[in-house]
N, C-alpha and C positions, 0 to 999 in steps of 0.2 A: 041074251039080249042086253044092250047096252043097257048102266042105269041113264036116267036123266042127269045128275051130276054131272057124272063123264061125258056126254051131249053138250052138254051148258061147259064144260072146258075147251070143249075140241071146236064150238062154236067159235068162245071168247079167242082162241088162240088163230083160228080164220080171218077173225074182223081183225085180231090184232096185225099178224102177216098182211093182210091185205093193205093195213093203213101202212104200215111200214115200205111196202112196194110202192102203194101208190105217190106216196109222198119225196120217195130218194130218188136220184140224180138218174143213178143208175142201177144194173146189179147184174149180176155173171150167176149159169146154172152150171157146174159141174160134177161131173161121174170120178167122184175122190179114191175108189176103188183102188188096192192094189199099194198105197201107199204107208210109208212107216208111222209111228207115233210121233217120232223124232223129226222125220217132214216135215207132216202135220204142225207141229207144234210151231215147228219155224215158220211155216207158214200161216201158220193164225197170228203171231208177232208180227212180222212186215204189214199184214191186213191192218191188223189192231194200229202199228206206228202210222202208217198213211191215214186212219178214222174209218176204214171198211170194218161193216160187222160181217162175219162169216157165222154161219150154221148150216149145221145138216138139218133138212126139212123132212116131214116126211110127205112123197109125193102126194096123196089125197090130200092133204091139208092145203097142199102148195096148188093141188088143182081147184079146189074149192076159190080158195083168195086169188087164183085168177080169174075166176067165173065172174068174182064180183067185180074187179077192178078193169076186165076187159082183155086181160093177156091170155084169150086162147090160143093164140097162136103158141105159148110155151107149152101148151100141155100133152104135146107130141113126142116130147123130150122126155116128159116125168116117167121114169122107168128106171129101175136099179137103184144103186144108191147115188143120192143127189146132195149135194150143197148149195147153199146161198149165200155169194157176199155180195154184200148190198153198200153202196155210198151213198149220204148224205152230199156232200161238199164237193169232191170232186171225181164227174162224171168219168174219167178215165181211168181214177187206182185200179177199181177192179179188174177192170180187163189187162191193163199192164202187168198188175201182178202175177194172174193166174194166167195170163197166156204166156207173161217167162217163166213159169213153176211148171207149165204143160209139156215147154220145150224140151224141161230136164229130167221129168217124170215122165214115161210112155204111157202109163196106164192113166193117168191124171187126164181126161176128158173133158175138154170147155163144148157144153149141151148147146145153151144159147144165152141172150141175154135181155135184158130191155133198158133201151136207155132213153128219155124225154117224154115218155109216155107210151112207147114204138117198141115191140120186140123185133129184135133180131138175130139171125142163125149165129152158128157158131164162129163162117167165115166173117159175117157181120163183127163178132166181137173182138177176133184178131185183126180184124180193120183198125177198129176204135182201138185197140193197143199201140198200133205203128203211128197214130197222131203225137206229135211231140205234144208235150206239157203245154199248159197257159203261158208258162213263164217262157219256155222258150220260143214261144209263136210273139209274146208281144217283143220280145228284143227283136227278133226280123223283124215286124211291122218299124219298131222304133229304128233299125238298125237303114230299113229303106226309107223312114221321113231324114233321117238322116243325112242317108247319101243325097238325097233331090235337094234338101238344103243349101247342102255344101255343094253341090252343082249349080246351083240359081246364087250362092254367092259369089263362085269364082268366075259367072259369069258377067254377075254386078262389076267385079272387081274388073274384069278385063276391060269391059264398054267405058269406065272410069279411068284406066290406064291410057288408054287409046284416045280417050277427049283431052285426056291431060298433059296427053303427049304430042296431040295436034295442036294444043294450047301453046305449047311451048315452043313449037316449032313457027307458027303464024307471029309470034313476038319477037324472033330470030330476025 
């Protein structure tokens, strides 16, 4: 039988996972199986450079701190070996990263994810990966106030041509 210590850790380390989940952007579950150290390691630097934390959880722990936080729906997935990276900042690293690292790994498994509050499957998380960046959704918004501008000026400009050209002509 457990002692109580080890209870009071595996406890503290639920509520801590659970605040961690509840509180970030987003986060990806995947089945890391099968892969090298040298991978691995690569790919815990690209996580780490973008501000994703990654860890392997272990699933009872990871099913508990869904229990509390409301993510039953991940806990269908908790099976095998699992990892968790998790964003603070921006909702998309994770799934970008780990869904191009799944395409070049076979055995590397993207589980599921949750992102806004909302789990979703794994086709869900390869969704959220093919969304372009912030940056480059505001340059198209900015790139179309753009074009509409420059269309409503040249056609200021023409209506002003056309007056000043009747002007000119009526003074003839």
């Amino acid at each position: 039988m457990a002692s109580t210590k080890i209870l009071e850790q595996k406890q503290q380390i639920v509520k801590e996972l659970a605040e961690k989940m509840k509180t970030a952007t987003s986060g990806v579950l995947v089945d890391y199986k099968g892969i090298t150290v040298a991978d691995d390691t690569k790919l815990r630097s690209d996580l780490r450079k973008a501000g994703v934390d990654y860890a392997v959880v272990k699933n009872t722990l990871t099913s508990k701190a869904c229990d509390i936080i409301g993510y039953e729906g991940l806990k269908n997935v908790l099976s095998g070996m699992t990892a968790m990276a998790i964003s603070n900042s921006d909702p998309l690293a994770p799934a970008k990263i780990l869904s191009e690292y799944a395409k070049k790994h076979e055995n590397f498994v993207i589980k599921a994810g949750f992102v806004d509050g909302g789990v979703i499957d794994a086709v869900g998380v390869k969704d959220l990966a093919e969304i372009p960046s912030k940056e480059i959704l505001i340059a198209k918004v900015m790139g179309s106030l753009q074009s509409s501008l420059y269309s409503f000026a040249y056609a200021l400009q023409a209506i002003i041509d056309k007056q000043s050209s009747g002007e000119a002509t009526a003074e003839a």
